[in-house]
N, C-alpha and C positions, 0 to 999 in steps of 0.2 A: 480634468481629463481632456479639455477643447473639443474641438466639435470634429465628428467624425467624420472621414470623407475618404475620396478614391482618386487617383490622380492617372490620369491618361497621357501619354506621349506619342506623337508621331512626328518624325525625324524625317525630312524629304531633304532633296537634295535645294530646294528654292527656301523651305519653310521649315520650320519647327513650332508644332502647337505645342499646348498643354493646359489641360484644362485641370480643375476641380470640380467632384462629384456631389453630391451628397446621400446617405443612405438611400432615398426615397429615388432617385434617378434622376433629382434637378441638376443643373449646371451651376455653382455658383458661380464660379470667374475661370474667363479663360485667356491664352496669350497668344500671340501669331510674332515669331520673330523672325528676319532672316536667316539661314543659315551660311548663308557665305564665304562655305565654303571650311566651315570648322565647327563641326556636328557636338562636338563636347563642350567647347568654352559656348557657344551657343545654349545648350541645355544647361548648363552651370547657372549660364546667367539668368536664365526663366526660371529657375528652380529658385535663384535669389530673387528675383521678382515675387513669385508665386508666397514664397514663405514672408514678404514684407506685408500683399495686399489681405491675406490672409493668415497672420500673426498664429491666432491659436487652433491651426489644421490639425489634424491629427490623421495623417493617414495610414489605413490601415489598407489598402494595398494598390498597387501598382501595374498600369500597362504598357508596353510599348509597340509600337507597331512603324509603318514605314520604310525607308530603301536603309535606315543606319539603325533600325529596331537591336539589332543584336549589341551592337556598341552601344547603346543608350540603355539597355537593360543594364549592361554590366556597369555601366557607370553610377545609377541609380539603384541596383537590386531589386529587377524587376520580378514580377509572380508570374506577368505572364508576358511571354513575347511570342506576335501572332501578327501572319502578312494582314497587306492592305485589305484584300479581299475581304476575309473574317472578321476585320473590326467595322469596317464600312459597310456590311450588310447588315452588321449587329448592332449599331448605332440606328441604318433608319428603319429595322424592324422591331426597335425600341421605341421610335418616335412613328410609323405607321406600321401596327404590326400585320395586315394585310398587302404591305408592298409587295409587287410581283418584282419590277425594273430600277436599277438605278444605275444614271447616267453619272459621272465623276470627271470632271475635268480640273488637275490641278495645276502647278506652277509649271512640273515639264514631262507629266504624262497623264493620260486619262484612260478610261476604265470604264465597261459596263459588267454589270453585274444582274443576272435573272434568277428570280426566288420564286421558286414553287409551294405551296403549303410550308411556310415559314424556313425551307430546305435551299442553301445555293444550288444551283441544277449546273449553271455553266456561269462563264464570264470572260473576258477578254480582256485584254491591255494593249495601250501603243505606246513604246520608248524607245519607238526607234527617230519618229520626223515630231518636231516640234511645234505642225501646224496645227493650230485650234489650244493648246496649252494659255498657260499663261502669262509664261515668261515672251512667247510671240505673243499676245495682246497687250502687253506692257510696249514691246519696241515699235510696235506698227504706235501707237497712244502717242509712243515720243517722239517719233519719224513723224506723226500728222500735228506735234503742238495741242493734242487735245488730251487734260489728265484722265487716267485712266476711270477717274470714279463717273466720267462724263461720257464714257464711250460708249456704253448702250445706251444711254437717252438719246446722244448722237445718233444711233440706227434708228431708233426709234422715231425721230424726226426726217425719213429719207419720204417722198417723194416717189421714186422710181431704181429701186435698188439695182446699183449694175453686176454684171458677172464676173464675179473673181476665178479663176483659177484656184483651188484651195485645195489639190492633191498633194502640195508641198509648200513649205513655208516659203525657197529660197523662190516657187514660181508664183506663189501668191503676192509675195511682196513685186515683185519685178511688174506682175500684173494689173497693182494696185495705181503702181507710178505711172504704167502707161496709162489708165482710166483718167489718173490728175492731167496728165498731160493733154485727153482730149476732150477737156473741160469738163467731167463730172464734177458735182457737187462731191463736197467730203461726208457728208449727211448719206449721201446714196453710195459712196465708195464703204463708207463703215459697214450698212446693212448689206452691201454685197458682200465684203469679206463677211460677214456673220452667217449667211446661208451656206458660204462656201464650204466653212469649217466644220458646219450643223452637215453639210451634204456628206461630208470628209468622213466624219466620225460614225457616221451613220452608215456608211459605205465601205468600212473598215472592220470595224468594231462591231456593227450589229449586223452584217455581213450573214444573211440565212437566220437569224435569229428571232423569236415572234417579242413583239415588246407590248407586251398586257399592261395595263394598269390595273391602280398605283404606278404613277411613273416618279418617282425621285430623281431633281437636281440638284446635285450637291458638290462641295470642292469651291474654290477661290473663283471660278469661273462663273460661276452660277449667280455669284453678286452683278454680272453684266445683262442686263434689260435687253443687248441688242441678242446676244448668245440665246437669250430662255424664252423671246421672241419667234427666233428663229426655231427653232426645238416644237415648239407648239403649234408652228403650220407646217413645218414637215411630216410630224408623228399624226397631228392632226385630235390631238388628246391635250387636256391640260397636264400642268406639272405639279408638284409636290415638292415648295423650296424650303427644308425647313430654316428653322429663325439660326440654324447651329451650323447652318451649312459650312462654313469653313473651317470648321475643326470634328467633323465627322469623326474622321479615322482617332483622333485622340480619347471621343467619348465614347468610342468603340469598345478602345483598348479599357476606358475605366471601367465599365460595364463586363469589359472579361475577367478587369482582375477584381469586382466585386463578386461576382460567381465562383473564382478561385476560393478568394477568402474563406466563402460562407461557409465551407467545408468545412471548417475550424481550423485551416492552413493559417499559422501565422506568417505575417507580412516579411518579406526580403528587404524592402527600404532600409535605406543607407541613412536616411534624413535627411532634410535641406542644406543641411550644414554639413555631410560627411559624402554627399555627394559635391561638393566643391572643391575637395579634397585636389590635389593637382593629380593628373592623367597623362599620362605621357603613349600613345599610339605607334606604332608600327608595323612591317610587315615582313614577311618570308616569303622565298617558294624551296616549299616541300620536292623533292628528290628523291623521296622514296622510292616511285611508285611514276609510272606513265602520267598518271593523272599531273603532274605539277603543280598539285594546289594552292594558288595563294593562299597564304594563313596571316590573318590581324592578329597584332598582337595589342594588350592593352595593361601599361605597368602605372599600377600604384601606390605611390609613395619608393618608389627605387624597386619593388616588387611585383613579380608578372602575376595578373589577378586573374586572366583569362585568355585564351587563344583560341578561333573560331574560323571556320571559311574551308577546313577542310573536311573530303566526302568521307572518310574512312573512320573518321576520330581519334587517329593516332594523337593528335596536338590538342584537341578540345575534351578528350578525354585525360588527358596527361593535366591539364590545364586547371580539373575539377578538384585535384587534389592537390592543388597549390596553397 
């Protein structure tokens, strides 16, 4: 029979996790791959990863979550497809089921999240400026010569942090260069952009907002020492890193589609091998209708298997009986 399990997906536009579950809610393995820019041959290939390190998986059901969640179901035959929000708060009120707050900063947006008596209450997103993400902590990493796994022990060793500008990424950076230029250490240049970011998000995002503990940091961000530093004398609270932090939203998604299942819903999975199958993507605008709705379309094997993206359902409904 193999061993039974749940497999989560979240599909960003920087990242593509995917993990494996097991009945009981351990994690056995999980994967972080670029997504670069091609959401399908991406998950293709973590799904051929996933089924080598994991031979005899059996799973019985499926979730997606993330900015390409709807494509990544239909390419996989997902049970459940459900935004970031829903699987990130379901993940770390699996891992602390008391959490009030969770901070989320991924490759190129971040996110709080506030949970009242186990309930999301509100939450916020920024995608619109890239400052405080992690695709700006990667450039500013390569712009200073120092790898990114070094950049919070870097703050961490500052001295006298100076002041970054950090209400925008293009003035953050311009700000940092002037700092080098009138001789700050890079030590004290890191931890200043690190509060700036920590001020940024906080200033944005938690904007009128009460942040209780349980404070959860979680997201790709959250591996940086100088970031969770910062977080912790501003909030003036400790944090909640768990060990899973950077594929939250995928163990989210497994944990939804094991609640799915339990119903006695059987699983949608494609399997490892019949999601590899080739996919060919595309799109439209719908004319119908004022609206103009971009519509994805997604053909498998020379056949359109699904179309999605529009409000009405003229094309996603047409789509289901393909």
């Amino acid at each position: 029979m193999g061993m039974p399990c749940f497999l989560g997906i979240d599909v960003g536009s920087v990242s593509t996790d995917l993990v494996l579950m097991d009945e009981q809610g351990k994690l056995l393995t999980s994967l972080y791959l670029r997504t670069r820019g091609k959401p399908v041959e991406t998950l293709q290939e973590g799904l051929h990863q996933l089924g080598e390190k994991i031979p005899d998986a059996t799973v019985r059901g499926v979730g997606t979550t993330g900015s390409a969640r709807q494509l990544a179901g239909i390419v996989v035959g997902a049970d459940v497809v459900k935004n970031e929000i829903t699987a990130h708060a379901t993940a770390a009120k699996s891992l602390v089921p008391d959490v009030q707050t969770v901070l989320e900063i991924g490759g190129q947006d971040s996110k709080i999240i506030l949970i009242r008596n186990g309930v999301v209450v509100d939450f916020a997103m920024n995608t619109v400026c890239a400052a405080g993400t992690g695709s700006f902590l990667d450039r500013q990493a390569e712009r200073l010569q120092i790898p990114i796994s070094e950049f919070g022990k870097c703050a961490l060793r500052a001295k006298s942090p100076t002041r970054i500008a950090g209400r925008c990424a293009v003035f953050a950076e311009s700000d940092m260069i002037h700092k080098q230029q009138a001789g700050h250490s890079i030590e004290d240049i890191v931890a200043g952009l690190c509060e700036a970011l920590v001020r940024n998000y906080l200033a944005n995002l938690a904007k009128g907002k009460e942040i209780l503990g349980p404070v959860l940091f979680q997201g790709g961000v959250a591996a940086n020492a100088g970031m969770a530093a910062a977080f912790r004398r501003e909030l003036g609270m400790e944090l909640v890193i768990p060990e899973q932090f950077g594929v939250m939203g995928a163990l989210g998604a497994a944990i939804l589609a094991q609640r799915r299942v339990s119903k006695g819903l059987p699983t949608k999975f494609v399997g490892f091998a019949g999601a590899s199958s080739p996919c060919k993507t595309g799109g439209f605008i719908c004319a119908g209708c004022s609206n103009r709705c971009e519509v994805t379309e997604v053909q498998r094997d020379g056949v359109i298997s699904a179309r999605f993206g529009d409000r009405c359902g003229k094309w996603s409904t047409r789509s289901e009986a393909v």
